[in-house]
C-alpha positions as CSV (number, residue, x, y, z in Angstrom):
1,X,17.1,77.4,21.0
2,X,17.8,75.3,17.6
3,X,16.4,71.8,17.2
4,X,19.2,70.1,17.5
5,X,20.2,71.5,20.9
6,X,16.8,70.8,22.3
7,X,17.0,67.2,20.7
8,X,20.3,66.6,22.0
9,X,18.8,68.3,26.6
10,X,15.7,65.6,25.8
11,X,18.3,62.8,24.9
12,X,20.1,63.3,27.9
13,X,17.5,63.7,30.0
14,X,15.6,60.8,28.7
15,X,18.9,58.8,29.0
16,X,19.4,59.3,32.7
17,X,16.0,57.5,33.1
18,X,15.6,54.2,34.1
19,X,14.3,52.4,31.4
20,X,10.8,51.5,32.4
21,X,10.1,55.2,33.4
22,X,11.8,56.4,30.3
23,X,9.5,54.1,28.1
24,X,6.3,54.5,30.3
25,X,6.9,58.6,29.2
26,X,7.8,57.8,25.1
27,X,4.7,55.7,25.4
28,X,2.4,58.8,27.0
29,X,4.1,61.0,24.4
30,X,3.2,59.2,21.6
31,X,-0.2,59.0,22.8
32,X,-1.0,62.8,22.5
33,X,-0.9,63.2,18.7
34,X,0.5,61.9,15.6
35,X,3.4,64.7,15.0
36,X,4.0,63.6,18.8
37,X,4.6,60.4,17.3
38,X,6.2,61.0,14.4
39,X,9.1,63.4,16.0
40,X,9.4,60.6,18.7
41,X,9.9,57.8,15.4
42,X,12.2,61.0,14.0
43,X,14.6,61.8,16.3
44,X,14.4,59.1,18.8
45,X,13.9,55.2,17.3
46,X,15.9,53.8,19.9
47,X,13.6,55.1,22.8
48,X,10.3,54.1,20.2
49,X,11.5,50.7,20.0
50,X,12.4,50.0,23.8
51,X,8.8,51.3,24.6
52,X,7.2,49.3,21.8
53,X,9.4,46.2,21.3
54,X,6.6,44.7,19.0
55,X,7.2,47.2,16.8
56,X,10.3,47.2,16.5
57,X,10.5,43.2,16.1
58,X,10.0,43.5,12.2
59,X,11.2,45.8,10.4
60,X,10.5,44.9,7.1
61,X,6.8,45.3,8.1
62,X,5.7,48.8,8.4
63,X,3.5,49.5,11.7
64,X,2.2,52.0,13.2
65,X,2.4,53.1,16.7
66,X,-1.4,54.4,16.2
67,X,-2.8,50.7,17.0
68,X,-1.4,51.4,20.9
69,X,-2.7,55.0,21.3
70,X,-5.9,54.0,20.3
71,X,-6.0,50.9,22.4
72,X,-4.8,52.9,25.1
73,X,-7.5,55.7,24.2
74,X,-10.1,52.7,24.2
75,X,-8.9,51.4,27.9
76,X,-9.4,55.2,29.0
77,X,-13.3,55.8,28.3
């Protein structure tokens, strides 16, 4: 299966979500790793920036998704 076909199933099948599930599971996703996060920023901004609206507020301003996961990695000890 190439990338692109896989990338195009997980689009559709993230698009047939409702939104708050859909950006409840981008936000577990990014939690797992970095390269988690960084194929999620890759292939998928859209879904990043519904799930994290305050990081998609400012563009000009690089941030990272990182502060969340280890927020959310903080609330889970």
């Amino acid at each position: 299966m190439s990338l692109d076909y896989f990338v195009a199933e997980l689009r559709k099948s993230y698009n047939a979500m409702e939104s708050s599930v859909r950006s409840q599971k981008i936000r577990e996703l990014v939690a797992e790793s970095k390269d988690m996060e960084s194929f999620i920023r890759e292939r998928f901004p859209e879904f990043l920036a519904e799930a994290f609206p305050s990081c998609a507020a400012k563009p000009s301003e690089p941030r990272s998704v990182s502060i969340f996961r280890s927020a959310r990695a903080a609330k889970h000890r």
